[in-house]
C-alpha positions in Angstrom: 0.0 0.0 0.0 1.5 3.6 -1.1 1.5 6.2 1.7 -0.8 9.2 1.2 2.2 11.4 0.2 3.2 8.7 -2.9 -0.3 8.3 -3.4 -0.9 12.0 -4.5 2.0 11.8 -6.8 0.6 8.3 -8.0 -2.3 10.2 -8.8 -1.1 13.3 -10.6 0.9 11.6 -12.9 -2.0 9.2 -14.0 -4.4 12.0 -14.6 -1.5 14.1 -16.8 -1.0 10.9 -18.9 -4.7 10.5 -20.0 -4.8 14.1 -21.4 -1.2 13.8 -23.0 -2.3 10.4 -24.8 -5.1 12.4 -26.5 -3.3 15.5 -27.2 -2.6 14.5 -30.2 -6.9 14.3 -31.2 -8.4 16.6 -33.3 -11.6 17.5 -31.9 -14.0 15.7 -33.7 -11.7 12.3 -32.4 -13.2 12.6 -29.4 -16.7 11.9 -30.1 -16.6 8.5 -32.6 -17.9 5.1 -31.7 -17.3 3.0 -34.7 -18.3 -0.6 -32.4 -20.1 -0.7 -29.5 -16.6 -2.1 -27.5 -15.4 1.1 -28.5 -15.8 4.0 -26.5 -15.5 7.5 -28.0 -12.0 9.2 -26.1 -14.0 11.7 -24.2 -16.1 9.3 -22.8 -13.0 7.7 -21.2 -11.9 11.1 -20.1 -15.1 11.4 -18.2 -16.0 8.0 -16.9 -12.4 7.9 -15.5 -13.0 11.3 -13.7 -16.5 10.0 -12.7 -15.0 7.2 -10.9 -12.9 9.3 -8.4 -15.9 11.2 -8.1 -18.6 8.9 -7.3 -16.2 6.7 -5.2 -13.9 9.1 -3.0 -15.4 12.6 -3.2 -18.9 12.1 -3.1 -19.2 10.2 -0.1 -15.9 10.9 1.6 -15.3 14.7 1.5 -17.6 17.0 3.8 -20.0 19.1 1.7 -18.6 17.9 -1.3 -20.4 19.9 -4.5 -20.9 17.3 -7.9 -19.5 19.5 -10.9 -22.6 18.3 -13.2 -25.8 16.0 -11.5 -25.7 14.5 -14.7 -22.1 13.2 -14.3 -23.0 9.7 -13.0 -25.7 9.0 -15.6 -23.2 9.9 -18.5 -20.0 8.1 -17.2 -21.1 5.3 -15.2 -20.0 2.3 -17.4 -21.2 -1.0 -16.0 -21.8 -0.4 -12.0 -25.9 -1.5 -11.9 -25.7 -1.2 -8.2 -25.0 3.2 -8.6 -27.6 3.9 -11.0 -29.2 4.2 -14.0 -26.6 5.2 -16.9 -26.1 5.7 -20.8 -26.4 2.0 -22.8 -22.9 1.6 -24.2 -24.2 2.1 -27.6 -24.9 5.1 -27.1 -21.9 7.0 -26.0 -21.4 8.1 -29.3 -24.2 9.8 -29.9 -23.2 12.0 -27.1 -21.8 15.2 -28.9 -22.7 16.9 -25.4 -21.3 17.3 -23.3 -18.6 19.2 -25.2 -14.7 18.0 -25.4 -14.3 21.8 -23.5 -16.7 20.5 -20.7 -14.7 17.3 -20.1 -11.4 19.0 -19.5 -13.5 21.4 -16.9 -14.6 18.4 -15.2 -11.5 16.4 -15.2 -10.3 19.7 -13.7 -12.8 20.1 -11.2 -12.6 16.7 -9.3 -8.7 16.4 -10.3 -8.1 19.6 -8.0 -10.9 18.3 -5.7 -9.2 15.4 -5.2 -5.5 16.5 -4.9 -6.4 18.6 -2.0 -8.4 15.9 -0.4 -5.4 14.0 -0.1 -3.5 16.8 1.1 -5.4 17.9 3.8 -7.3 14.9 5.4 -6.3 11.9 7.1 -7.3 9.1 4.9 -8.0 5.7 5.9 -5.8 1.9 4.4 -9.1 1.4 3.2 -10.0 5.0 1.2 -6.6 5.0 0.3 -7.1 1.5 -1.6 -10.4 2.7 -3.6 -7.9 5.7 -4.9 -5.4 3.5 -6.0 -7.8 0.8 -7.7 -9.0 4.2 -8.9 -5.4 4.7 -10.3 -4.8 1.5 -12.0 -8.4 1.6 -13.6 -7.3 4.8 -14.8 -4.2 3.2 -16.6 -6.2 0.4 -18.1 -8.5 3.1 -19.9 -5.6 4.5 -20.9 -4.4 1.3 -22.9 -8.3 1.5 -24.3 -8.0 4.8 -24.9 -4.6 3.7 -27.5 -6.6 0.7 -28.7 -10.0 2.5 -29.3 -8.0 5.7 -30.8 -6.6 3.1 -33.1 -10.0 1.9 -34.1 -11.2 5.0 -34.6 -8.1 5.8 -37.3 -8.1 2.7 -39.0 -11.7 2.6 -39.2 -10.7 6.0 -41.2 -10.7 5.7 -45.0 -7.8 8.2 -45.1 -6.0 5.9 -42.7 -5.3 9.3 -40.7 -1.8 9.2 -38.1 -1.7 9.3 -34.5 1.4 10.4 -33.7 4.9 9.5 -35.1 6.1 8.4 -31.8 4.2 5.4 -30.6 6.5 2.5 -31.3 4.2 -0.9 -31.4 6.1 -3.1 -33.0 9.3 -4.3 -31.1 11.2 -6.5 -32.6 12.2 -10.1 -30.6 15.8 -10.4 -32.2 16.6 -13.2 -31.1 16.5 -17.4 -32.2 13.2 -19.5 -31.2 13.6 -22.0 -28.4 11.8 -24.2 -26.4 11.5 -24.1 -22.7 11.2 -27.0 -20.6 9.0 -26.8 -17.4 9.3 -30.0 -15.4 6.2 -31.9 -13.8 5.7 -30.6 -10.2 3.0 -28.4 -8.0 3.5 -25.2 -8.3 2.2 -22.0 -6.2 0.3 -19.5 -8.6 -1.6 -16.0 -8.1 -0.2 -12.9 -5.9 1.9 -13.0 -3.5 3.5 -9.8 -2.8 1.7 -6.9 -0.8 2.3 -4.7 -4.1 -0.8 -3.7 -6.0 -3.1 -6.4 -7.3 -6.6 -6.8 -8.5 -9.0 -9.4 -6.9 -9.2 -11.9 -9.4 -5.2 -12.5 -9.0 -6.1 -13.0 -5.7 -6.2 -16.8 -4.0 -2.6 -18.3 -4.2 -2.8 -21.8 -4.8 -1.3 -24.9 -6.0 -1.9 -26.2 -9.3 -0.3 -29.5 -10.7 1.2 -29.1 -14.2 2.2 -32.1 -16.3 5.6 -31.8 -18.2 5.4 -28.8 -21.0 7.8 -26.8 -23.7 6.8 -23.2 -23.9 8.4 -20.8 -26.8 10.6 -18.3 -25.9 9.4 -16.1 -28.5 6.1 -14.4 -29.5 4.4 -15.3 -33.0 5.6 -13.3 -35.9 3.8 -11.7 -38.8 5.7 -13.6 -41.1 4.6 -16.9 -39.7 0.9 -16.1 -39.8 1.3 -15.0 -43.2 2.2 -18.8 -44.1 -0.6 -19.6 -42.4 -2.8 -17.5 -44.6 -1.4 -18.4 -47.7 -1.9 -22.0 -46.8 -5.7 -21.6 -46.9 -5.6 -21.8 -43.0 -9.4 -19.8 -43.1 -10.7 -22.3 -45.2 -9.8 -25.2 -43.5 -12.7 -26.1 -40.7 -11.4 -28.6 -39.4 -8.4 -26.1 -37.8 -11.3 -24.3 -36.0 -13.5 -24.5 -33.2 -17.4 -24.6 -34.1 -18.0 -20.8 -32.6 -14.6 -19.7 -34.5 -15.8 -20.9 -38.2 -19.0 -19.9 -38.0 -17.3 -16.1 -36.8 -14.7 -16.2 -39.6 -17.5 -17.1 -42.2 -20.2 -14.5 -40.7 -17.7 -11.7 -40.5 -15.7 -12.4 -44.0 -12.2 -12.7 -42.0 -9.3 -13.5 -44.2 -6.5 -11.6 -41.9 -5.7 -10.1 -38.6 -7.3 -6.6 -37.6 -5.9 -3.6 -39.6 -3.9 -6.2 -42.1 -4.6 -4.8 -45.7 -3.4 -6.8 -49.5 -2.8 -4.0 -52.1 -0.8 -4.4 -54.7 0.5 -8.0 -54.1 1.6 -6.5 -51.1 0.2 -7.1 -46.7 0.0 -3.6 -45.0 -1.2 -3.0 -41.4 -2.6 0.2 -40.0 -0.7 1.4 -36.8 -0.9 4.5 -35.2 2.0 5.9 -37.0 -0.2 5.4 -40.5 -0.7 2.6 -43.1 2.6 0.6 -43.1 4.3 -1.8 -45.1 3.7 -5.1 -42.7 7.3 -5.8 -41.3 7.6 -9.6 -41.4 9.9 -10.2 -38.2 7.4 -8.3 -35.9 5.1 -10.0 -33.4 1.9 -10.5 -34.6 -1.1 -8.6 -33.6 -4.6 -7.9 -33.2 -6.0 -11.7 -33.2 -8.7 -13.3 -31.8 -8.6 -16.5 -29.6 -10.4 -18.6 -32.6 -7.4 -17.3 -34.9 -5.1 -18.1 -32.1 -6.2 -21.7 -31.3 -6.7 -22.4 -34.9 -2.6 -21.0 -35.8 -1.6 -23.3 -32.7 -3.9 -26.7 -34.6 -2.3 -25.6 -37.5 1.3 -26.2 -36.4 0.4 -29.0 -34.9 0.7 -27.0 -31.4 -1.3 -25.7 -28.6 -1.7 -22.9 -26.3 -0.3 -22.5 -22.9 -2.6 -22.3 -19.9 -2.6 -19.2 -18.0 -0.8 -21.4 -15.0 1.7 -23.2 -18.0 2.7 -18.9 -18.9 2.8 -17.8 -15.4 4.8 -20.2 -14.1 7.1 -20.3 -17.1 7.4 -16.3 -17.3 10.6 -15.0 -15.9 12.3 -17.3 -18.5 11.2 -15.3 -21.9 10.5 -12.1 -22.4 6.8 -10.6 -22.4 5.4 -7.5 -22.5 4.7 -6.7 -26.4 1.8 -8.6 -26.6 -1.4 -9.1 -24.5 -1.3 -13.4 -25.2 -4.1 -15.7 -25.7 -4.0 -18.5 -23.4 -6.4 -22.0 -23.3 -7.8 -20.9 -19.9 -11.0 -19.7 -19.3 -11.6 -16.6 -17.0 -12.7 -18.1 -13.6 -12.3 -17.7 -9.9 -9.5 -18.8 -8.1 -10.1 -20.6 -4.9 -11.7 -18.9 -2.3 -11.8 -15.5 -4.6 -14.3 -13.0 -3.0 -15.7 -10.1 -4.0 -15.3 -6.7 -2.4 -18.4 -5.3 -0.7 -20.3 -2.8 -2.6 -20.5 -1.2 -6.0 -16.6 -2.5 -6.4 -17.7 -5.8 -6.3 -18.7 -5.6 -9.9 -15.3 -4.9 -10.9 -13.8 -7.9 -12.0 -16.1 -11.2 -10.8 -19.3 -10.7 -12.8 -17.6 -11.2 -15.5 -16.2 -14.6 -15.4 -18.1 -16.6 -17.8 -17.5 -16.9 -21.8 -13.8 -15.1 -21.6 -10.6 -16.3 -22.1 -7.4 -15.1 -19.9 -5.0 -13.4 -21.8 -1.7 -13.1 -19.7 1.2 -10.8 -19.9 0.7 -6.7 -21.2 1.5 -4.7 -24.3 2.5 -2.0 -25.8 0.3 -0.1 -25.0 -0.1 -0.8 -21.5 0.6 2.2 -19.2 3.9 2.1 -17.3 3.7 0.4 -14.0 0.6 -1.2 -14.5 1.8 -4.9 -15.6 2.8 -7.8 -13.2 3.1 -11.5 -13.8 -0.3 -12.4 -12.3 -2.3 -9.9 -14.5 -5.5 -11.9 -15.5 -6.4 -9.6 -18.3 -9.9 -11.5 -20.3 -11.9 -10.9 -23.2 -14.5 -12.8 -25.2 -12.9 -15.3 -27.8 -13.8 -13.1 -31.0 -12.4 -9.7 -30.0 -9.5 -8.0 -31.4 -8.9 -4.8 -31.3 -6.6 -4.7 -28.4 -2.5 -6.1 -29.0 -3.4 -9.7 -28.7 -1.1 -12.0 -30.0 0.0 -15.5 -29.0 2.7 -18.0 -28.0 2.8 -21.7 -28.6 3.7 -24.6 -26.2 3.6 -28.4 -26.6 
């Protein structure tokens, strides 16, 4: 647990890199919802201030004034137990309130909220709601990069970002296989660091003996697997995965584009040339599993990669893994409106393990149980075999 004093520091440093990840939006950026998983950038800006809000300020600081009684209907995302609330589909249609007025909020409670920490003795337990508050923060900000990426490359003109954001490291190095011998081994947190609830539970699992690659998937590898017919071969995928393939027309990865005899990929620095030797990106778990049949492979369990992890490097690439999001023994949820956080939602997701680029900076950890549904995309998902 941070003291109060790293605590306000924590904080001012996650709001400032919100706003600097979209100062780089034009105006009318901030408003588009192309899907209904993605959310329009000022939408993030104010659900993220709405949070600190609704959870610290509202009921913790003495006559407390709300910037806007509308706040929590706009910007509460999916907490039923606060109130009613905008449908997600609909946060696009939102052109107010204005991009001007969601600076002036952010503003409001960020000031609100610095002082409150300055001035009051907080409790362990308020000062835990502003860190999950924190770290919530940082994962809109990696959706805030993914969605802004959507947004673009959903674009006709293909429009840049920035010329900064790098999000395709290289892994310059040979392909190996790591052996991981047969034994019980102790999984989930076990530091007093910062954690989330579902990492929560250590526990034994027993793991049979297993070879995990050293290295992510490249481009160039999944190419082969295009131009060997891989997405018209059922019997590669599962049941759910053909019929999504076949219903959606997919041929490629997210943002892969053939012209000219050539594969090009959107990225946030613009339509590029698709560099063979980088990790591959923006894949679903069906495309996943059905690469990993296709070599005659699998996928490692979440327990396989976590217990495997200090040996090969990670980070690049949120990975697919064959688990699917559950509880860990005796996981419980917070009291409250915080219980919704992570446990309603463990059915029909898959774990994905690891982080990405575009994961804010001290936000990953080896027991991060990131999850998605099996067909989405849009964040940097890629994958790594075992056997």
């Amino acid at each position: 647990m941070q003291s109060q004093h790293e605590l306000l520091d924590f904080f001012t440093q996650t709001r400032a890199r919100s706003e600097e990840i979209c100062s780089h939006l034009k105006t009318e950026d901030y408003v588009v919802q192309p899907v209904e998983n993605v959310s329009p950038p000022k939408w993030h800006l104010g659900h993220t201030t709405w949070f600190f809000e609704e959870f610290v300020l509202k009921p913790h600081q003495k006559d407390y004034q709300l910037f806007d009684e509308n706040s929590a209907y706009v910007f509460n995302s999916y907490y039923e137990s606060v109130g009613d609330k905008v449908i997600r589909t609909n946060r696009g249609n939102l052109s107010r309130p204005t991009v001007s007025w969601i600076y002036d909020y952010r503003d409001y409670v960020t000031k609100a909220l610095k002082e409150f920490l300055k001035e009051a003795e907080i409790s362990k337990e308020l000062c835990g709601i502003i860190e999950i508050g924190c770290h919530h923060e940082k994962q809109h900000q990696e959706l805030l990069l993914t969605d802004i990426k959507f947004i673009l490359g959903n674009n006709p003109l293909f429009p840049k970002y920035n010329d900064k954001f790098k999000e395709n490291p290289i892994q310059n190095f040979t392909q190996e296989w790591i052996s991981v011998s047969e034994d019980i081994y102790q999984v989930g947190h076990q530091s007093n660091d910062f954690c989330y609830d579902n990492e929560m539970g250590t526990h034994k699992v027993y793991l049979n003996d297993f070879e995990i690659s050293n290295k992510l998937i490249t481009n160039a590898e999944f190419i082969e697997f295009i131009e060997d017919g891989a997405y018209e071969q059922v019997l590669l995928w599962h049941a759910e995965g053909w019929d999504w393939i076949n219903t959606n027309n997919i041929k490629a990865p997210l943002y892969w584009h053939h012209t000219n005899g050539n594969w090009h990929q959107y990225t946030l620095n613009g339509l590029e040339k698709i560099n063979p030797a980088a990790p591959l990106s923006h894949i679903s778990y069906y495309e996943a599993f059905a690469f990993a049949q296709w070599k005659g492979l699998r996928l490692p369990t979440e327990f396989e990669w976590e217990v495997a992890q200090d040996k090969f490097d990670w980070g690049n690439r949120w990975e697919w893994t064959e688990s699917a999001y559950s509880p860990y023994p005796n996981f419980k949820k917070p009291e409250g409106a915080l219980g919704e956080y992570n446990g309603k939602f463990m059915v029909s997701q898959k774990v994905l393990r690891g982080a990405s680029v575009a994961t804010s900076p001290n936000h990953s950890r080896h027991t991060y149980r990131n999850f998605f549904h099996p067909q989405l995309r849009w964040q940097f998902t890629g994958l790594r075999l075992a056997k």
